[in-house]
C-alpha positions in Angstrom: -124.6 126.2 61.9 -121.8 124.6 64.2 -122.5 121.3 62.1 -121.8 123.2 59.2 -118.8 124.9 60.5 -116.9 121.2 61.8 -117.6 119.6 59.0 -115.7 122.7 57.1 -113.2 122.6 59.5 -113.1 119.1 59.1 -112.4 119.2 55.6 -115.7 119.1 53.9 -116.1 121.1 51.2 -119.2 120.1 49.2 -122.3 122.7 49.2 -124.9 119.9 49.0 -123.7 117.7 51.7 -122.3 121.2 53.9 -126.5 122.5 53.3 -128.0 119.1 54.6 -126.0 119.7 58.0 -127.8 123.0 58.8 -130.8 121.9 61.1 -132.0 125.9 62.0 -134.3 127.7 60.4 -133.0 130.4 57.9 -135.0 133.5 56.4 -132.7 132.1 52.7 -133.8 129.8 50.5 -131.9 126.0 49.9 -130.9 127.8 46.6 -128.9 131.2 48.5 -127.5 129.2 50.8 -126.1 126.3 48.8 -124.6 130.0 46.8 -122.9 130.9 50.1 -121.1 127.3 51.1 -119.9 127.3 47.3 -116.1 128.6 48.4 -112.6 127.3 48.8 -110.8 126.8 52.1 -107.2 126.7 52.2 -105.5 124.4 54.8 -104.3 127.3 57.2 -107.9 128.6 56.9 -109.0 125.5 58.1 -106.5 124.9 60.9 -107.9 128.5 62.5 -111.7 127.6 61.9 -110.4 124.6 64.2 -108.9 126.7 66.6 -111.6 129.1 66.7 -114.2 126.2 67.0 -111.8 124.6 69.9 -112.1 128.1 71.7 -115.9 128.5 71.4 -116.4 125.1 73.2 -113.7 126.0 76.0 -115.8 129.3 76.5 -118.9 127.3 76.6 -117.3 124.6 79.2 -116.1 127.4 81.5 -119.2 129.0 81.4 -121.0 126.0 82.3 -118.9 125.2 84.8 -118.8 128.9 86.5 -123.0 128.7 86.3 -122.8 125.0 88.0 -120.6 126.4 90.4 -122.7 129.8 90.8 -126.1 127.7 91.4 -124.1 125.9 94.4 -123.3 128.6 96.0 -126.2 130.9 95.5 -128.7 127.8 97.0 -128.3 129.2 100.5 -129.7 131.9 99.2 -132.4 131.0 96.6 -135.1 132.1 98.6 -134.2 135.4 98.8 -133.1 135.0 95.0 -136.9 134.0 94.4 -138.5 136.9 96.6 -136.6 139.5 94.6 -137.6 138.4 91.2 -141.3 139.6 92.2 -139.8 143.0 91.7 -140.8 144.1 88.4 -137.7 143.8 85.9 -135.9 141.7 87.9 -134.9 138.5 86.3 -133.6 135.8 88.3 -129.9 136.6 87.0 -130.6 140.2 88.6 -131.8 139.4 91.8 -128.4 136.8 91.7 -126.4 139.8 91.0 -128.1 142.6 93.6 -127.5 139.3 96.5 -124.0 138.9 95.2 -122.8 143.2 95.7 -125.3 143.7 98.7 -125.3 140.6 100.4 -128.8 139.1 102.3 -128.0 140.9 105.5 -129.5 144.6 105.9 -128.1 145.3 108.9 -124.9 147.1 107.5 -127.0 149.8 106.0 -128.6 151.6 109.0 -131.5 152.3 106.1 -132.4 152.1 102.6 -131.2 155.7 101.9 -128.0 154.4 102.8 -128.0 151.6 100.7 -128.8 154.0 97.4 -126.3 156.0 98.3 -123.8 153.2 98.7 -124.8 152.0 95.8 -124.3 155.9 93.8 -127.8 155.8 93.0 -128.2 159.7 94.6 -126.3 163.2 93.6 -123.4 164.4 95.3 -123.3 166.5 98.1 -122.1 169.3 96.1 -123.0 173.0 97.0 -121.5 175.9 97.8 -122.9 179.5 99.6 -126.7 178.0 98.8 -126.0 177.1 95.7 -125.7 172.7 94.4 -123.3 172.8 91.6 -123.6 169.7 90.7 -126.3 167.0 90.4 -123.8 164.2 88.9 -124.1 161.3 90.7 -121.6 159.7 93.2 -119.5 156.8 91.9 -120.7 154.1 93.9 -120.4 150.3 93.0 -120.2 150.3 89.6 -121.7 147.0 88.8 -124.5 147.1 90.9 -125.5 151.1 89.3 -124.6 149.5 85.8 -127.2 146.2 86.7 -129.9 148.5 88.5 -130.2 151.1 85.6 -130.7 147.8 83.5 -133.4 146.8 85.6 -134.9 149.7 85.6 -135.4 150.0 81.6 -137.3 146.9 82.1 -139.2 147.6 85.2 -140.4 151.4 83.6 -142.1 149.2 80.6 -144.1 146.7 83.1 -147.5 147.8 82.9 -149.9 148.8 85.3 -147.4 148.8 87.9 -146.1 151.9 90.6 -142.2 152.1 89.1 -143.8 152.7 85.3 -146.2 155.5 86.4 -142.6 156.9 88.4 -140.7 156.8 85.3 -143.6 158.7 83.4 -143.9 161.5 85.9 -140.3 162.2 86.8 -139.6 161.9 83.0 -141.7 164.9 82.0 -140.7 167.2 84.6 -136.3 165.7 84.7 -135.7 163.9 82.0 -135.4 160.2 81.3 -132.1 159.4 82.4 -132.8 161.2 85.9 -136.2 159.2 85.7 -134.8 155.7 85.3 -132.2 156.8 88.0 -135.0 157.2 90.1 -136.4 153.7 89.0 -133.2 152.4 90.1 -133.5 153.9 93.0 -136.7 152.5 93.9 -135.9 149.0 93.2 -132.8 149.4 95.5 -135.5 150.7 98.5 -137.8 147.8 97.6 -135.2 145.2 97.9 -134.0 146.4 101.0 -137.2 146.5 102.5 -138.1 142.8 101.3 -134.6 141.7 102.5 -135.1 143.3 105.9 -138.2 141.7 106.7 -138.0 138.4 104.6 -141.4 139.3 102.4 -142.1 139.5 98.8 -142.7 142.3 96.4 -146.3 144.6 96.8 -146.7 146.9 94.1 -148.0 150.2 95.3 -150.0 150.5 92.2 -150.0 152.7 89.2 -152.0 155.7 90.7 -150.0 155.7 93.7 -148.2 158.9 93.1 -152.2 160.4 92.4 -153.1 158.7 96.1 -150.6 160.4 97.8 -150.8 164.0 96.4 -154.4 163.8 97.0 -153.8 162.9 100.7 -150.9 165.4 100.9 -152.9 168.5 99.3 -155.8 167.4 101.8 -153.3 167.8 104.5 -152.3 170.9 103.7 -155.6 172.6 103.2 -157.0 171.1 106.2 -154.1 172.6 108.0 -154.8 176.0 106.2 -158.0 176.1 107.5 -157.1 174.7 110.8 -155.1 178.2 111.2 -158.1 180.1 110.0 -159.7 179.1 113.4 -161.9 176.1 112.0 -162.5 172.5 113.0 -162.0 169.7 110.3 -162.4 166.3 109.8 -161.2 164.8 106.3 -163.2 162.1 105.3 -162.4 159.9 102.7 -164.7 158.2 100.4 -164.8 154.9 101.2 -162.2 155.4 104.0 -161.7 155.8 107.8 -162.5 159.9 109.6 -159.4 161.9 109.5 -158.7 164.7 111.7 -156.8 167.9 111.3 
């Protein structure tokens, strides 16, 4: 349609000739849309089509410029760029972003708890004789909350992976918005770990959560029984001897 749109600003005015300019492909017959060129342009209406036009393609030249300009400077940085888009729903403009608020270096964040809560991905301190008033979380960087959140929308439909099977379990028990929180969360620990040690993403898998209950309810009832004056030795299937 911008061929359509100069040549109407450029004076044109005949529905055939306006119709032959359109190269994309339209859901409307030849028939509608030679019906929806048929009009009359006034002169002032086609000095702001001009304008308008003229202020698309400045948009579009500063854009292009900005994105030259961000590829320049972000090419120190494009391997770390590259190891955070193995993160599921982390696009390459995401990982550009999370490098741009958090910088590559870890070491200002004495650890990834930290970090989320730099970044106002965890409630507020908030309680009072015993009792937490308030779960909202803190403010944070905005942008980066705003981006992660985004993230993690995509990342909870990903499947097969760890941070979906998070967003299904915390969302039956908290609710989806604290679930995708969480998701955010989870990214933020991720990338910090990756950026600390220079390595790529490894999902923990989808049963993860199941793994680690297991383990942790076999803890605790070997413990039990540990108390009850017994000796025990866990043994997975499959696995290495565990002792109480």
């Amino acid at each position: 349609m911008p061929r359509t749109l100069d040549a109407l600003a450029g004076g044109e005015g005949d529905p055939e000739r306006l119709a032959d300019r359109v190269r994309s492909r339209l859901r409307a017959s030849r028939a509608q849309l030679l019906e929806a060129l048929r009009g009359r342009l006034s002169d002032h209406q086609r000095l702001l089509l001009r304008i308008h036009l003229g202020q698309i393609d400045a948009i579009d030249a500063a854009t292009a410029e900005i994105a030259a300009e961000l590829g320049d400077r972000l090419e120190p940085f494009r391997e770390a760029a590259a190891r955070l888009t193995t993160i599921p729903g982390v696009s390459a403009l995401s990982a550009a972003v999370i490098l741009a608020e958090i910088g590559p270096d870890m070491s200002r964040f004495p650890t990834a708890a930290h970090l989320v809560s730099w970044a106002g991905l965890c409630p507020r301190n908030d309680e009072s004789a015993g009792k937490r008033r308030s779960t909202r979380l803190r403010q944070g960087a905005p942008w980066l909350k705003t981006l992660l959140v985004q993230t993690a929308w995509c990342a909870a439909r990903a499947r097969g992976t760890y941070l979906r099977a998070l967003f299904g379990r915390l969302k039956a028990r908290r609710g989806p918005r604290k679930a995708i929180v969480a998701v955010a969360a989870a990214i933020l620990t991720a990338a910090d770990w990756m950026l600390r040690r220079g390595v790529a993403y490894a999902d923990l898998g989808a049963d993860h959560c199941n793994r680690v209950e297991r383990t942790r309810l076999a803890a605790r009832l070997a413990r039990k029984l540990d108390d009850l004056g017994f000796d025990v030795t866990l043994t997975p299937r499959g696995g290495a001897t565990v002792s109480s």
